[in-house]
N, C-alpha and C positions, 0 to 999 in steps of 0.2 A: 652606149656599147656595154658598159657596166650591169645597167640593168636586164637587159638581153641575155647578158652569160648567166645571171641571177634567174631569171624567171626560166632560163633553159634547163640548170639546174635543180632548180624546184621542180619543175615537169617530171625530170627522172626519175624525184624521189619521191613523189605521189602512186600510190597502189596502183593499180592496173587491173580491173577486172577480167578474169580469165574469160575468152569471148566461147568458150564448149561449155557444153552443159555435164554437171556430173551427177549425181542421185539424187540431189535438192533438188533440182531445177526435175525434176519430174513429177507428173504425177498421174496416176493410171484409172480410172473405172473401169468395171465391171461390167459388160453390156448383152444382152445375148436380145433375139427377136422371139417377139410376142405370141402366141397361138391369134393363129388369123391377120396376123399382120404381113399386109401385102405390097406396101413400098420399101419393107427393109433392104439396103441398098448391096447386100453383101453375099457373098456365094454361102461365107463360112454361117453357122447359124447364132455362135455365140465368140466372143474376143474379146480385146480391151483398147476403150480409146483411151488414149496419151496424150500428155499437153509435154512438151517438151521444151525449152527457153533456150533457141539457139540464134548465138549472135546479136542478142537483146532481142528477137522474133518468135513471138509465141505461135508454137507449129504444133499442128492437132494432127495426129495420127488414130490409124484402124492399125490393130493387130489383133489379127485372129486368134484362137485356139487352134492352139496343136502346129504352127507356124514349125516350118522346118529352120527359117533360116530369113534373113533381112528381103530376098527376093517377094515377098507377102505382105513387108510391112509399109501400108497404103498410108500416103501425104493425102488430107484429106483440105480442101482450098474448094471456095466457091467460086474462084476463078478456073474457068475448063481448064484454058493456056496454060497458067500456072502450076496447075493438076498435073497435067501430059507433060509436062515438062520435066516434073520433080519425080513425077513416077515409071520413067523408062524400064524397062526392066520388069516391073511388077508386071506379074500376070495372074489370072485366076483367083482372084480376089471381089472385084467385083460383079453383082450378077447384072447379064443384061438390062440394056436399055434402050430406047428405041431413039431418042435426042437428047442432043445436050444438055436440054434444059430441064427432059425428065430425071438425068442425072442430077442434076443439082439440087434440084424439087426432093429429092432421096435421102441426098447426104447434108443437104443444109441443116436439120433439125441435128445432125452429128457431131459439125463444126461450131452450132452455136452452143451445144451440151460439152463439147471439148475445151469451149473459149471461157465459160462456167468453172470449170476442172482448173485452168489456168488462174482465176483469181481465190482458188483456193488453196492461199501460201502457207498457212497456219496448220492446214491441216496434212493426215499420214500422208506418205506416200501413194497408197492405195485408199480411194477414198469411196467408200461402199455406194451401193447402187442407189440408195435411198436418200441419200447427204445433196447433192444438188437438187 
């Protein structure tokens, strides 16, 4: 019983990491589309993806240039389901696609340059275009 109050105790006064993320836990590139580049996946021509650490869950985001407002800022997941899920709301962000799987084919090369961005802890907040 003693030990139980003891180790409940110590529980208490062990740190607690905060589960949101706040400026560290970000971090941005630089991205815009290519002359001649014909699967860029996005309406806007140039943005920035984001790796953000939420909940322990590194989550890649698209945010355009010139973005009015969160309704633009695109969860970007190789899962469709997951996609559609997280991005209710957004509209006009991504450009056409004829299947699912041409979408993915689009944004994959994004999430895996986002998930890159993500194990880059050491470095600035914005991490230039050329650094991955």
């Amino acid at each position: 019983m003693m030990a139980g109050i003891a180790l409940a105790a110590t529980m208490l006064l062990e740190p607690v990491a905060w589960p949101f993320p706040d400026e560290k836990d970000v971090r941005l590139q630089d991205i815009q589309r290519q002359p001649g580049e014909k699967d860029w996946p996005f309406v806007a021509d140039k943005g920035r993806l984001a790796c953000v650490e939420v909940l322990g869950e590194k989550t890649i985001f698209f945010v355009p240039d010139g973005h009015d407002g969160t309704e633009k800022i695109l969860n970007l997941d190789v899962n469709v389901f997951n996609m559609a899920i997280q991005n209710i709301g957004v509209k006009d962000v991504l450009a056409p696609y004829a299947t699912p799987e041409e979408l993915i084919a689009r944004i994959a090369p994004f999430v895996a340059q986002g998930q890159m961005l993500c194990e880059q802890k050491d470095s600035p907040i914005l991490v230039p275009g050329s650094e991955l």
